[in-house]
C-alpha positions as CSV (number, residue, x, y, z in Angstrom):
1,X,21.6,0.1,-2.5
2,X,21.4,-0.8,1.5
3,X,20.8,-3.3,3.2
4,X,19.8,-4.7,6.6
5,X,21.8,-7.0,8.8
6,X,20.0,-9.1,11.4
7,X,20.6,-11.3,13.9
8,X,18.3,-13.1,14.7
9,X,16.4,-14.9,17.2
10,X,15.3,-12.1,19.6
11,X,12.0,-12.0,21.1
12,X,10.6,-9.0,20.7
13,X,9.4,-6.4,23.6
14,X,7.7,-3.0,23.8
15,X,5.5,-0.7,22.3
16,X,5.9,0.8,18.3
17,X,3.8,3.2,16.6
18,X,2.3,3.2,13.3
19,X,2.8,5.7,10.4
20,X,0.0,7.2,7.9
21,X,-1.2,4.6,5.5
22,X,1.1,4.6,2.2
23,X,-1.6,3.4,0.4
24,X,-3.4,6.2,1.3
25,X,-1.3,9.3,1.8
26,X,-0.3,8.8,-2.5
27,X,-4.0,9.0,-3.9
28,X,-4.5,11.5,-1.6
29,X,-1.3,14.1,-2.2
30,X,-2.6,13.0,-6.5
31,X,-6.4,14.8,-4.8
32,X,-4.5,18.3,-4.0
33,X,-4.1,18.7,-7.6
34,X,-7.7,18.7,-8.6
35,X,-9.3,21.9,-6.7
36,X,-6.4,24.7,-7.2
37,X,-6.5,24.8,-3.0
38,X,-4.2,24.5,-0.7
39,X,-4.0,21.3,1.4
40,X,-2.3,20.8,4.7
41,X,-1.6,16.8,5.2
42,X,-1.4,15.5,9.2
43,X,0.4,12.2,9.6
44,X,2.2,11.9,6.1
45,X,4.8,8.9,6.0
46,X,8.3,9.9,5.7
47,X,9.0,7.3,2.5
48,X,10.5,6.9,-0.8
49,X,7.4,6.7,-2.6
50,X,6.4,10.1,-0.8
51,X,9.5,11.3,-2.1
52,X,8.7,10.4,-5.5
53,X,5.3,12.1,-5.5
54,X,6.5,15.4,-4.5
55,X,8.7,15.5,-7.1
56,X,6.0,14.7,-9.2
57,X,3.7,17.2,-7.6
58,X,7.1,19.8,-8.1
59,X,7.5,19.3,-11.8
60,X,4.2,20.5,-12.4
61,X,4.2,23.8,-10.6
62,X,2.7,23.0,-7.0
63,X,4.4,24.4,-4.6
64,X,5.5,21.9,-1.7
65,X,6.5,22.0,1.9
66,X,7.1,19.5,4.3
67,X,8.2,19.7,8.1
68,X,8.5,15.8,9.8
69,X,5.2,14.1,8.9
70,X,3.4,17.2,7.9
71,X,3.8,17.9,4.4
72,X,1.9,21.5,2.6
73,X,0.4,21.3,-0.7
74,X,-0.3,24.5,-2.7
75,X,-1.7,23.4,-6.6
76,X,-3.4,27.1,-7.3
77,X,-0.9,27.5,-10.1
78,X,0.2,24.1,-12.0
79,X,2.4,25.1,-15.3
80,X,2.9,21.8,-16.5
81,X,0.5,18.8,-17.6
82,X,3.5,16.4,-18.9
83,X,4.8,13.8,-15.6
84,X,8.0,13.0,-15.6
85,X,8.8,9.8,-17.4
86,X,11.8,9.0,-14.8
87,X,9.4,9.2,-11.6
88,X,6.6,7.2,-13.0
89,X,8.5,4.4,-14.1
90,X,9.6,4.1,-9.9
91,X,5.9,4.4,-9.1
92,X,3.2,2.5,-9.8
93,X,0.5,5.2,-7.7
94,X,1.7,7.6,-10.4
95,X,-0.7,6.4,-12.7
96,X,-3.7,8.0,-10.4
97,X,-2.8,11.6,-11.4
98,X,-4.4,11.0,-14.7
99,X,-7.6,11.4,-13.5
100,X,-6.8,14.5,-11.1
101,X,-5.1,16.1,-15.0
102,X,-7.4,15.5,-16.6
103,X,-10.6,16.6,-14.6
104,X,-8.4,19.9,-13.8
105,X,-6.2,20.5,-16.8
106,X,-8.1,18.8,-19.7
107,X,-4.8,17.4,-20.8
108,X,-2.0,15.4,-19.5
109,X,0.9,13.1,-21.2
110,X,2.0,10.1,-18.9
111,X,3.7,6.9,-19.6
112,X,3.1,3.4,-18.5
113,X,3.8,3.4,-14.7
114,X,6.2,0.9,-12.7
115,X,6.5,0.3,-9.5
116,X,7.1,-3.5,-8.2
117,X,7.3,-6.4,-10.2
118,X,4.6,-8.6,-8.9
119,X,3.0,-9.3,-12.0
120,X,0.2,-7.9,-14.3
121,X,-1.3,-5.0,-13.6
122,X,-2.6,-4.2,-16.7
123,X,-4.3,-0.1,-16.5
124,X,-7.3,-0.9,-18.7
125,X,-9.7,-0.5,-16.2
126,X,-8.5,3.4,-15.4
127,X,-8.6,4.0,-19.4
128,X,-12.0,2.6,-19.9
129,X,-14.1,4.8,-17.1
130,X,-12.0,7.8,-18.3
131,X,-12.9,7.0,-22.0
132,X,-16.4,6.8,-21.0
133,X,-16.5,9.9,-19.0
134,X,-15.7,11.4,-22.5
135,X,-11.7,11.5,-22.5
136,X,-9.9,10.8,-25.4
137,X,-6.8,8.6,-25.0
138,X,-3.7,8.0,-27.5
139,X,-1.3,5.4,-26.7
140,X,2.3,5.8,-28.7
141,X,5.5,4.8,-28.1
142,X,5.2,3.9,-23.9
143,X,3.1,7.0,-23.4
144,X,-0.4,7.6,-22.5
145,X,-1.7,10.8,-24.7
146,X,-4.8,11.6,-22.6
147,X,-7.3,15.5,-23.6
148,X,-11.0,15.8,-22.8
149,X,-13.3,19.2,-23.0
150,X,-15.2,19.0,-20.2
151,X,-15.4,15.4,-18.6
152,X,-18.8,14.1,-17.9
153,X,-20.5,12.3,-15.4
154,X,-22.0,8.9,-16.1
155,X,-22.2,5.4,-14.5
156,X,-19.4,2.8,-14.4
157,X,-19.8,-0.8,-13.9
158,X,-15.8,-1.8,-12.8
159,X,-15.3,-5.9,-14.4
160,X,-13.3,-5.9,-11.3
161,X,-12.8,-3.9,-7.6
162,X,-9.5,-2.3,-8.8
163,X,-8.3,-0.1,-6.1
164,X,-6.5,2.4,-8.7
165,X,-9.3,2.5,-10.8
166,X,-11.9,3.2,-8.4
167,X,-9.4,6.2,-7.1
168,X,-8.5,7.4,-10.7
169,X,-12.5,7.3,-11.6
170,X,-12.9,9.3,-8.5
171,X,-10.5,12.5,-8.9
172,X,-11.7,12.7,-12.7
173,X,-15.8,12.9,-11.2
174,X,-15.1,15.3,-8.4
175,X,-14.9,18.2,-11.1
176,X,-17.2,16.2,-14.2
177,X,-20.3,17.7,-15.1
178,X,-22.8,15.8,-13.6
179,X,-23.0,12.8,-11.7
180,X,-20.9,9.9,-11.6
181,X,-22.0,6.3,-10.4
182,X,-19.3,3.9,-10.1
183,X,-20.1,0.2,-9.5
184,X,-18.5,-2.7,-8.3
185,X,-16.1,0.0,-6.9
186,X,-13.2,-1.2,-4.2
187,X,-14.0,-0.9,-0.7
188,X,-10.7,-0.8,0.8
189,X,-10.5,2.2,3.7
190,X,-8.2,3.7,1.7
191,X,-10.8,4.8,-0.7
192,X,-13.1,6.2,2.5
193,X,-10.2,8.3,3.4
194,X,-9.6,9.6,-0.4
195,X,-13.7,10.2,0.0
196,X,-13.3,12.5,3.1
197,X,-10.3,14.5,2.2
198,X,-12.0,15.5,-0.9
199,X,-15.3,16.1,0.6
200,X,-13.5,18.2,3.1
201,X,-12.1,20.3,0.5
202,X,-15.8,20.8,-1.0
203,X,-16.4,17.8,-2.9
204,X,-19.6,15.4,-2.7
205,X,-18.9,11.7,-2.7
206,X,-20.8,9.1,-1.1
207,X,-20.6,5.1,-0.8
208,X,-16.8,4.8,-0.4
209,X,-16.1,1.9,1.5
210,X,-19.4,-0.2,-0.2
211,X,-19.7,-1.2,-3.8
212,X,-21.1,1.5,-4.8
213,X,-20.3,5.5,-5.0
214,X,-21.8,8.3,-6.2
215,X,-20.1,11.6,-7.1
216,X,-21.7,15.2,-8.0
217,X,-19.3,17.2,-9.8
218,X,-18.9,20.7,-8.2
219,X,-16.8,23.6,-9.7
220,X,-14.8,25.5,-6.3
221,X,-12.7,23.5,-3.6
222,X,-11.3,25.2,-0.1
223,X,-8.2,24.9,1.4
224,X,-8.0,22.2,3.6
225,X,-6.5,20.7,6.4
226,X,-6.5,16.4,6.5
227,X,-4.8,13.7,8.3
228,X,-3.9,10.7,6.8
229,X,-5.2,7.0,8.2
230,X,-2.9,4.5,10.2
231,X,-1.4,2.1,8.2
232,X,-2.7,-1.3,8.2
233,X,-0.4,-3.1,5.9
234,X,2.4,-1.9,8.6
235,X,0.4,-2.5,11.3
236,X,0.1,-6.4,10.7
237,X,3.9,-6.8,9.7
238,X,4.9,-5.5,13.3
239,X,1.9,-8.1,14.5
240,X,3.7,-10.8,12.2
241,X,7.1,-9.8,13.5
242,X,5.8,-10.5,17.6
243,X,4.1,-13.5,16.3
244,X,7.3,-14.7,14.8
245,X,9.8,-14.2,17.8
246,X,7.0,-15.5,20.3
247,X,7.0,-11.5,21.3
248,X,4.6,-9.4,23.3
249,X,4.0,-6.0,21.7
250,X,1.8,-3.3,21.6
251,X,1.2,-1.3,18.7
252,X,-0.2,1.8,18.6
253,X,-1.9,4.4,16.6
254,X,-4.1,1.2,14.9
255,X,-7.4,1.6,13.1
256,X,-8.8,-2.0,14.8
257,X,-11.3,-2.2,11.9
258,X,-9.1,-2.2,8.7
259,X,-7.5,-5.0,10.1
260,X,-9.8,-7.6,11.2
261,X,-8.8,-10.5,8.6
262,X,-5.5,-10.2,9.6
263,X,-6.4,-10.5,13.5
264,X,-8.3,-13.2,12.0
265,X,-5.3,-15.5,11.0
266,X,-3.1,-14.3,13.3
267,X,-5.6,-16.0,15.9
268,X,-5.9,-19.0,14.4
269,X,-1.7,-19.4,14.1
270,X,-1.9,-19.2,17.9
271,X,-1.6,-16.1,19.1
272,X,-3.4,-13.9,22.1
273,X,-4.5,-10.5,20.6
274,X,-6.3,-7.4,22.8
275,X,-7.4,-4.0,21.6
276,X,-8.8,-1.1,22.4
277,X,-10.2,1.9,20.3
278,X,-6.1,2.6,19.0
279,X,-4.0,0.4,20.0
280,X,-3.1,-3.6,19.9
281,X,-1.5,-6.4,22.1
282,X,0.0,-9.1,20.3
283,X,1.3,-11.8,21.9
284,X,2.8,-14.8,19.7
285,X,2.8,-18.2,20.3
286,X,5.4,-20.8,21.8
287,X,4.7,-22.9,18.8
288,X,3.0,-21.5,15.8
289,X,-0.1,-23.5,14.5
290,X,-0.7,-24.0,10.6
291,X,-3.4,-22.2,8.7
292,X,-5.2,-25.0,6.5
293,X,-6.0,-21.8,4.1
294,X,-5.0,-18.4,3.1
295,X,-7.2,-16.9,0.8
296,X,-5.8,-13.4,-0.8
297,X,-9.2,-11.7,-1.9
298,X,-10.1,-7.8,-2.2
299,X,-11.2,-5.7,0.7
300,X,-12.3,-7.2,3.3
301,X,-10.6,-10.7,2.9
302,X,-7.1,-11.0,3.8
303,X,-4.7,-8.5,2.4
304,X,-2.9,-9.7,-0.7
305,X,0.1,-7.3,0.7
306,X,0.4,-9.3,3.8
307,X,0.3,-12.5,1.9
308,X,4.6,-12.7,1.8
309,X,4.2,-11.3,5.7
310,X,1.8,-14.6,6.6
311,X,4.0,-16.9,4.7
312,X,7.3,-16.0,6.7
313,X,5.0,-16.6,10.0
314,X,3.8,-20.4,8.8
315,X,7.3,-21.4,7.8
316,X,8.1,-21.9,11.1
317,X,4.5,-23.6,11.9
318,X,3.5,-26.4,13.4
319,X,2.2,-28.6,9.8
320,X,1.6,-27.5,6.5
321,X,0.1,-24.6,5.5
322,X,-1.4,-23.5,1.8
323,X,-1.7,-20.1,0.3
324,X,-3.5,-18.8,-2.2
325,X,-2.8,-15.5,-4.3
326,X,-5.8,-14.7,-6.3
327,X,-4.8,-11.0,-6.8
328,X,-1.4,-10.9,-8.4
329,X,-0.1,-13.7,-10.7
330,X,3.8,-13.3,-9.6
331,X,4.0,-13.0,-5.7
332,X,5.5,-15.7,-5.0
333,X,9.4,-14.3,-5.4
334,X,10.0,-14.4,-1.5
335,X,9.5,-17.9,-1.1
336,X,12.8,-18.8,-2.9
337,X,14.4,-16.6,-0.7
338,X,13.3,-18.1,2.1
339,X,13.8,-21.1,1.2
340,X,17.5,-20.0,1.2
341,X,17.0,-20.0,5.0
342,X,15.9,-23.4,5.4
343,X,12.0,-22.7,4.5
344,X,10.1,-25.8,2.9
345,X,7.5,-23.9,0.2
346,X,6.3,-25.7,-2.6
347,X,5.0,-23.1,-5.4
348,X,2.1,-24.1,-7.8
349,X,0.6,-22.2,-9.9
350,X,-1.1,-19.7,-8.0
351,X,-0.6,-21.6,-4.8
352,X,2.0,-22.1,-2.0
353,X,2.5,-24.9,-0.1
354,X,4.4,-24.3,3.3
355,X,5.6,-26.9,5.5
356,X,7.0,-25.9,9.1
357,X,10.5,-26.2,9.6
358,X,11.6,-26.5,12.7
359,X,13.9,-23.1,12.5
360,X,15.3,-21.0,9.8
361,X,18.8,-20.2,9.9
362,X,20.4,-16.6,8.4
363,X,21.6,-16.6,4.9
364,X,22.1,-13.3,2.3
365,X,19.0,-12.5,0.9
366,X,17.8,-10.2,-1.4
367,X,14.2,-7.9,-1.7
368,X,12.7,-7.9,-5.2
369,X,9.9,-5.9,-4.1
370,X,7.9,-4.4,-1.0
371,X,6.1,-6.8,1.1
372,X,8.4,-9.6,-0.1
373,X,11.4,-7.7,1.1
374,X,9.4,-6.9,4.6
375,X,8.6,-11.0,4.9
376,X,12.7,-11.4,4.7
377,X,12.9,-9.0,7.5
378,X,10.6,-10.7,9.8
379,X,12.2,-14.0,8.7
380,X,15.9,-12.9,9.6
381,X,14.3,-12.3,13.4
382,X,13.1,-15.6,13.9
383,X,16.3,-17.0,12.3
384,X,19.3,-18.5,13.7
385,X,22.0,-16.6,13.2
386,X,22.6,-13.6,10.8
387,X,20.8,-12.4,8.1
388,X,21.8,-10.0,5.1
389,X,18.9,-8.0,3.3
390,X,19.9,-6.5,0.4
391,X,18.2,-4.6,-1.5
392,X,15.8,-2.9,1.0
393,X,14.9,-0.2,-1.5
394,X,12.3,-1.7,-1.9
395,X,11.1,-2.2,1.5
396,X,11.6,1.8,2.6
397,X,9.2,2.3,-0.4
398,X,6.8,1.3,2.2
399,X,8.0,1.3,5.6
400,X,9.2,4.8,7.4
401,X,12.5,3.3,9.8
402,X,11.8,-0.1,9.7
403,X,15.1,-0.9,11.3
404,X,14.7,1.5,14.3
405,X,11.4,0.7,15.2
406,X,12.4,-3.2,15.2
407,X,15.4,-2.2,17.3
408,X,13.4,-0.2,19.9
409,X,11.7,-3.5,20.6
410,X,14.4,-5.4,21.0
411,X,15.5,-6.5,17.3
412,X,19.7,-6.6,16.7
413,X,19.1,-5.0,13.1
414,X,21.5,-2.5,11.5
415,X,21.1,-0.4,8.3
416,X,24.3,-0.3,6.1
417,X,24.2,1.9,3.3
């Protein structure tokens, strides 16, 4: 596996540009299985978990094209319902397709899905609304055994705002019979762009981005052509990195909206920010300030994925800092490695405590999953000296050339394979 060697200490200078939303682009390329159409994707992130999907979408007879960021989905003819153990044990987003199979196939085999290990993330919501839509699921031996008739519409109180489970709920509705309610649904704008791609290929879905959506089941889809949403997850780590090395960039391609919590904190650790309709100035701080609280929380509180970004940014702060993770139990396996480069983070429970070291200084490091792999990354900037990454697997699950976009604005970061 690669990894990335940085030297640190830069400020960093100039103007990036985001890529389409990961967290949008995989629910969405899972949607071009449901209406047999063909579906033209705008803005599609060039990344490993991209790579796993069309495989995915591959092995069961869609035909699949891509060309830079524009990537062609044909899924008139599927000839398989079984996914691949191999590629859904690498993916967590896998898991989504069971909805999409089902609704179109009436069948579909699947086993428990992977991804990063950031603790429990147990699927029982996706089985239950799929069970009550009238599919019938076997679990044996690591797989998921999942056959309906004809799924049914019906309302769906969620006992929490999953994200997956409000998508998966979604793809099996689009073709139910009847009408589907789903409440206490996830608002993240990930979910409003799942909603327009399908209602552009003929589907009718309101409510995404609100607690509560509605879905008509119709029978015939179009071809379509959709581009995917800016990334905000990668939009605040390149506003982490600036804040970091006291930088001045501008970011572009931004949807200003998704990101308003993270603006939020990155305010009150000191920096200047300015935007306009698509783009951001962020401007970091001589001396970052401490955050008295960091609050993880669905859609719209602060992103749990920029939780490992946010710590790297208060270890160098001005006091002491506190986080809290109230999404995942077991994302906290970045703060060892940065305390490896001098960080002071006490872990308890569900709760970090940070207090601001004067400087962190480069050590060997290793990612043991996306955004904490990404936080080492920003860390090795601001760091004295250099810093070895390994590991970054992980991180260019997520991140489409991480290293040369840090480079353009200034970063001394090299990729060795």
């Amino acid at each position: 596996m690669g990894k990335y060697i940085i030297n640190g200490d830069e400020r960093l200078v100039g103007e990036v540009s985001v890529s389409g939303a990961k967290n949008a682009v995989l629910p969405i390329l899972a949607a071009t299985v449901v209406g047999g159409n063909r579906s033209t994707i705008f803005n599609t992130p060039n990344l490993r978990d991209v790579d796993i999907m069309e495989k995915i979408l591959l092995s069961i007879g869609c035909k699949v094209e891509r060309m830079d960021n524009i990537m062609y989905v044909d899924s008139r003819n599927l000839s398989n319902t079984n996914i691949p153990d191999e590629l859904v044990r690498e993916m967590r987003s896998s898991i989504i397709l069971m909805g999409s199979m089902l609704t179109r196939c009436g069948e579909t085999k699947v086993s428990y899905p992977g991804g990063c290990e950031i603790g429990p993330r147990p699927i029982d919501l996706h089985l239950k609304a799929l069970r009550e839509m009238g599919a019938k699921i076997d679990e044996s031996h690591g797989f998921l055994y999942c056959h309906c008739e004809k799924l049914k519409g019906c309302e769906i109180q969620l006992d929490y705002p999953s994200v997956g489970a409000t998508e998966n709920t979604i793809l099996a509705a689009v073709r139910a019979k009847g009408t589907t309610v789903i409440r206490n649904a996830a608002r993240e704008p990930e979910i409003i762009d799942l909603q327009n791609y399908l209602n552009k290929c003929g589907a009718k879905i309101s409510g995404a981005g609100t607690s509560i959506i509605k879905i008509e089941g119709v029978e015939k889809f179009k071809d379509v052509e959709y581009t995917i949403m800016p990334d905000r997850i990668v939009t605040g780590t390149y506003m982490a990195a600036s804040a970091l090395t006291g930088g001045e960039v501008i970011i572009k391609n931004v949807e200003t909206n998704h990101i308003q919590a993270i603006v939020a904190k990155l305010k009150e650790a000191g920096c200047l920010i300015y935007n306009d309709n698509s783009s951001l100035k962020v401007i970091g701080p001589e001396k970052i300030n401490y955050i008295e609280m960091t609050q993880t929380l669905p859609y719209p509180g602060f992103p749990t994925d920029m939780q490992a970004q946010m710590m790297a940014v208060l270890s160098i702060a001005d006091g002491t800092s506190i986080i809290s993770e109230t999404v995942f139990e077991n994302r906290f396996k970045h703060a060892d490695e940065l305390i490896r480069m001098g960080a002071d983070i006490k872990i308890i429970g569900k709760v970090a405590i940070i207090k601001g070291v004067k400087e962190l200084t480069g050590a060997k490091v290793k990612s043991k999953d996306l955004r904490g792999g990404a936080s080492l990354v920003l860390a090795g900037l601001a760091a004295k000296g250099t810093t070895e990454v390994e590991n970054i697997y992980h991180i260019e699950r997520g991140y489409e050339d991480l290293d040369e976009n840090l480079r353009k604005l200034g970063a001394d970061i090299i990729k060795v394979e």
